[in-house]
C-alpha positions as CSV (number, residue, x, y, z in Angstrom):
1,X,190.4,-37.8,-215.7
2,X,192.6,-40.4,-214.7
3,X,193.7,-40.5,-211.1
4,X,197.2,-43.0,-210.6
5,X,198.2,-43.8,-206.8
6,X,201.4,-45.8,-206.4
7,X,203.4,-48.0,-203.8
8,X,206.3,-49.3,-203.7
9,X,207.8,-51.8,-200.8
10,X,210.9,-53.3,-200.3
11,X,211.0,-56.5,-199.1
12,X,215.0,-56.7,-198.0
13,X,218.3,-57.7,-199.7
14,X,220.8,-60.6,-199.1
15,X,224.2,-59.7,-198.7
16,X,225.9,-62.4,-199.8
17,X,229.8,-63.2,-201.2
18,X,230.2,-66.4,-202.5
19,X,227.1,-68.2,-201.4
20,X,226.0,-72.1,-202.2
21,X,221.9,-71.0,-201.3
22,X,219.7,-71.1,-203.7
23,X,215.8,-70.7,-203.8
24,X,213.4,-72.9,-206.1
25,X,210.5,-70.0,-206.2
26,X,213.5,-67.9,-208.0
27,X,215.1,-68.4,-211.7
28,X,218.1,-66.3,-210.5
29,X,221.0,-69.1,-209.1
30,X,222.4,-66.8,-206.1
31,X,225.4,-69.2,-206.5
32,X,226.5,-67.3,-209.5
33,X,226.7,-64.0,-206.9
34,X,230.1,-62.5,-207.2
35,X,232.2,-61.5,-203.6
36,X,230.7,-58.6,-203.0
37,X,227.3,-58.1,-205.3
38,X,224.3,-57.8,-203.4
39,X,220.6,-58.8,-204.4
40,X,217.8,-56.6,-203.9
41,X,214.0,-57.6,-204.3
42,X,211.8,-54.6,-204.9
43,X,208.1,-54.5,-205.8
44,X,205.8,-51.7,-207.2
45,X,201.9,-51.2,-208.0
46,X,200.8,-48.9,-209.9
47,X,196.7,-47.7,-210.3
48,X,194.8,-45.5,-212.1
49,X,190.8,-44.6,-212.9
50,X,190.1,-44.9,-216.5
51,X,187.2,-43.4,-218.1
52,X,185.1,-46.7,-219.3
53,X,185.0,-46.2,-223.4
54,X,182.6,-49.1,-224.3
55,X,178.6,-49.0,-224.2
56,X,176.9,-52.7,-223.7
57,X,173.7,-53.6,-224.3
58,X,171.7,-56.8,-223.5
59,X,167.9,-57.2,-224.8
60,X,165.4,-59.8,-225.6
61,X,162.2,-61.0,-227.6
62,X,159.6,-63.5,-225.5
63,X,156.6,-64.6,-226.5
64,X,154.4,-67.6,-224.8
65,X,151.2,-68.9,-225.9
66,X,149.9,-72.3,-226.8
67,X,151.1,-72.3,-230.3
68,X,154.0,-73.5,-230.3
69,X,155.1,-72.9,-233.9
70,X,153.5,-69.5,-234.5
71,X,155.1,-68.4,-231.2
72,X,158.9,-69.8,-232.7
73,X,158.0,-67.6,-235.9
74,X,157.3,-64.8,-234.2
75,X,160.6,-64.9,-232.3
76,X,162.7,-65.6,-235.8
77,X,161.1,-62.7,-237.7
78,X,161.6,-60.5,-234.7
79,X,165.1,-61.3,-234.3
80,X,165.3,-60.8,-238.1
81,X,164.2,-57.3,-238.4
82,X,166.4,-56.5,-235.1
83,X,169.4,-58.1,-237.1
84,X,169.0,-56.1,-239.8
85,X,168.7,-53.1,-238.2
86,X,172.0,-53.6,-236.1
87,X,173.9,-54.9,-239.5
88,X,173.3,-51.3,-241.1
89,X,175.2,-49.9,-238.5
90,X,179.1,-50.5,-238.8
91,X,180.3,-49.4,-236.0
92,X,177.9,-51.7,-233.2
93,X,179.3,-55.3,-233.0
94,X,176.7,-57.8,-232.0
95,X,175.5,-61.1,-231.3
96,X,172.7,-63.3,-230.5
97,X,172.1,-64.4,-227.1
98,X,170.4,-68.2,-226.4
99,X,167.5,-69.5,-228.1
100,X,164.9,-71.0,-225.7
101,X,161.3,-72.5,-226.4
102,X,159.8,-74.6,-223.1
103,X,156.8,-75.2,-221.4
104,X,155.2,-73.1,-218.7
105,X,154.2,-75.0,-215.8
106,X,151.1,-73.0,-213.6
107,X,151.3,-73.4,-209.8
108,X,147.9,-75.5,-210.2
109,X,147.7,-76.2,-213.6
110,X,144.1,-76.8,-215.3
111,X,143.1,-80.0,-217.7
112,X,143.7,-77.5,-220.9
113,X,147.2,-76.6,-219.2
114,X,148.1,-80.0,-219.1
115,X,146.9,-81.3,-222.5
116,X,147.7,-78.1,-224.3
117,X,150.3,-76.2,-222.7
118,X,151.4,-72.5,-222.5
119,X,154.5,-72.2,-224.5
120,X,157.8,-69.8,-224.1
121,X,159.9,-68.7,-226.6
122,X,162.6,-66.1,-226.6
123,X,165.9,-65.3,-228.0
124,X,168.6,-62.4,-226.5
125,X,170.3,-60.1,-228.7
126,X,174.3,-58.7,-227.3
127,X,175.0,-55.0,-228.8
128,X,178.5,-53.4,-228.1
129,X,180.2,-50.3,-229.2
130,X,182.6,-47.2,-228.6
131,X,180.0,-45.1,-230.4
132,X,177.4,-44.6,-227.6
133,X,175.2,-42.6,-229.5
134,X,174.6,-44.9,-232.5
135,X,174.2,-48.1,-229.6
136,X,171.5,-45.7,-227.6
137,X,169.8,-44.4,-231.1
138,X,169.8,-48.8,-232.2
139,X,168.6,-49.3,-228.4
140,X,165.8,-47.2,-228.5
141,X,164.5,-48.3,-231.8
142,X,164.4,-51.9,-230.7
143,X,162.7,-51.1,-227.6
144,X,160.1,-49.6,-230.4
145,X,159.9,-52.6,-232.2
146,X,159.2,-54.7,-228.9
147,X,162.4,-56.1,-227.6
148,X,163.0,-55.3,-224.0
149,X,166.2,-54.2,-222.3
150,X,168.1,-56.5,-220.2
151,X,171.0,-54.6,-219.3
152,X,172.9,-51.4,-220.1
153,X,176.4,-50.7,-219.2
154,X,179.7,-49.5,-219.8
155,X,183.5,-51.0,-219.9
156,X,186.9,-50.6,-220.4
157,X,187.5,-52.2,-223.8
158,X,190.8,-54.2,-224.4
159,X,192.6,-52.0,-226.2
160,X,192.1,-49.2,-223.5
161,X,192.8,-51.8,-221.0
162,X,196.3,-52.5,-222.9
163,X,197.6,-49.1,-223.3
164,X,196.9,-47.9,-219.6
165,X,198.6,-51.4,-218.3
166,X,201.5,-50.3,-220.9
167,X,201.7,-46.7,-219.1
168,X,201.4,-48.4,-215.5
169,X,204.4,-50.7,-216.7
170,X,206.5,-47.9,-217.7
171,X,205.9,-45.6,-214.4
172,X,206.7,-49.1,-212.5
173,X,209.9,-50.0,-214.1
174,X,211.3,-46.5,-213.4
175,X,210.3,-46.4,-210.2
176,X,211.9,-49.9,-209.4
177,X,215.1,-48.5,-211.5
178,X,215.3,-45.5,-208.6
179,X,214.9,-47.2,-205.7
180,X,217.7,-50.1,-207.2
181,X,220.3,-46.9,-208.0
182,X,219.2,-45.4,-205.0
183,X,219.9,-48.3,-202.7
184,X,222.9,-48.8,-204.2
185,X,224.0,-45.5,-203.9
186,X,223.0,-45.8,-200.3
187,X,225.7,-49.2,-199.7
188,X,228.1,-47.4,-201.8
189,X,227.3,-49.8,-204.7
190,X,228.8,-48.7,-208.1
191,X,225.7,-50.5,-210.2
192,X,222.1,-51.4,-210.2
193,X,220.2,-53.9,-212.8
194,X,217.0,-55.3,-212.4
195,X,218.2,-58.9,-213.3
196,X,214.2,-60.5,-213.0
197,X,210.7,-58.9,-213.5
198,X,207.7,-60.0,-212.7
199,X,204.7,-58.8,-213.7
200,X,200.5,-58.8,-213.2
201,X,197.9,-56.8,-214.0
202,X,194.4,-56.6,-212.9
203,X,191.4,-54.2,-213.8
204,X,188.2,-54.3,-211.8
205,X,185.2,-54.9,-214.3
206,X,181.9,-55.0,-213.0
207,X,178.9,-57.4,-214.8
208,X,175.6,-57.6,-214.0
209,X,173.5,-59.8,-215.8
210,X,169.7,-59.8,-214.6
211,X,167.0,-62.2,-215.4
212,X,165.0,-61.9,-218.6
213,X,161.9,-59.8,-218.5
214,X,158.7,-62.0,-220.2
215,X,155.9,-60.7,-222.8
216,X,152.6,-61.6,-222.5
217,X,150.6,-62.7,-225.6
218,X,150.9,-64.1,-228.4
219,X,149.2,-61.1,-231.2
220,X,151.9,-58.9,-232.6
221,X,151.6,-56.0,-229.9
222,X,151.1,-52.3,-230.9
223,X,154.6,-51.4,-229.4
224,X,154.5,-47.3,-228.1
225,X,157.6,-45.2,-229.7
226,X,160.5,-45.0,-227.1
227,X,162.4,-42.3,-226.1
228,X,166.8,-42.6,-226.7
229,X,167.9,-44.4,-223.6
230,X,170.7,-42.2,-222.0
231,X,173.9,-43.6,-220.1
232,X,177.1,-42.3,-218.6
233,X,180.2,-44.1,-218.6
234,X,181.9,-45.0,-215.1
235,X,185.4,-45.6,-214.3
236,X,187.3,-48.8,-214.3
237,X,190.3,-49.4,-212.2
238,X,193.3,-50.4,-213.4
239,X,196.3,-51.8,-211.3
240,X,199.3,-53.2,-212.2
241,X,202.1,-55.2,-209.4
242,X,205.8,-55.5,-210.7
243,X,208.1,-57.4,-209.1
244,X,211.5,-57.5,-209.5
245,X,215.4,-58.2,-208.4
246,X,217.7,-55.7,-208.9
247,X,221.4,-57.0,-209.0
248,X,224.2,-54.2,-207.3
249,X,227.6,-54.7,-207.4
250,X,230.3,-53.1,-206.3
């Protein structure tokens, strides 16, 4: 359901015959103003609630131990199987996250901890996708396999983005067309063009990215089968501010 809420203000007009002012923060040379025309600055925002269409997912392998080889194995064939899982399915693009391996430093580290540290290794893996079901069924089987989940959320994907700010533009411009023939109507005006547009559009996305959850061990755990994870997509606003001058002449 898409909700659109809309302003427009207008700022004042110059009424000017043959005028030698111009004004550097404007491309339009008010010296070319014929006896008689009048400028008009207008400005318009549009906004609407769009239904987010995109699932995100963010999730992880760590390991730490004091092997520090046999922990970076276990995090490449781990990553492996999860890459191979995600590759089957078309419609989920991905991409690995950073690769870390460092050294855990205790609060009051013992002789052994010192001489042969505790290791960490761990590597993130990015899933996206307008199919929600196929990311949440992929989700939960990596959850199965060991990973952990990092974060879940929805957005507005470009292309939804694009076609609502396309809509906005559309409702904007008419609007600022109106109110030009209106005004002009008003100081008995015979025309109206909009002579310079400006435009800017904003939507307000929302990104959370929390710190990594750790594994214990260093064995090959005996993971327990998860459930689907579930989600429900929010809303993303969308705005969109036109400015413009509209040219009326007599």
């Amino acid at each position: 359901m898409k909700i659109i809420k809309s302003s427009i203000l207008v700022f004042g007009f110059l009424l000017i015959a043959i005028s030698s002012f111009s004004f550097s923060q404007s491309s339009f040379d008010l010296t070319e103003l014929e006896s008689g025309q009048l400028l008009l600055n207008l400005s318009a925002t549009e906004q609407v609630s769009v239904e987010q269409d995109t699932l995100n997912a963010s999730l992880a392998y760590s390991v730490q131990g004091r092997e520090k080889i046999s922990l970076q194995n276990e995090v490449n064939t781990k990553m492996a199987g999860a890459l191979e899982l995600v590759e089957a399915i078309s419609e989920i693009e991905y991409s690995t996250g950073q690769y870390y391996i460092y050294i855990i430093r205790p609060g009051r580290p013992s002789r052994d901890d010192i001489e042969n540290p505790i290791w960490r290794a761990q590597q993130g893996l990015q899933l996206s996708s307008t199919n929600s079901e196929e990311l949440l069924e992929a989700v939960g089987e990596l959850q199965s396999s060991g990973m952990e989940i990092n974060r879940l959320n929805y957005s507005l994907s470009e292309e939804a983005f694009e076609q609502t700010s396309d809509s906005l533009l559309s409702i904007a411009l008419e609007k600022l067309e109106g109110k030009a023939n209106e005004t002009a109507e008003l100081l008995n005006k015979s025309s109206a063009s909009l002579v310079e547009v400006t435009i800017n559009g904003n939507r307000n996305t929302e990104f959370f990215q929390p710190r990594m959850a750790m594994m214990e061990g260093t064995g090959e755990p005996d993971y327990a089968q998860f459930e689907t994870p579930t989600a429900v997509p929010g809303q993303s606003e969308v705005s969109l501010s036109v400015s413009a001058k509209a040219l009326l002449s007599p």
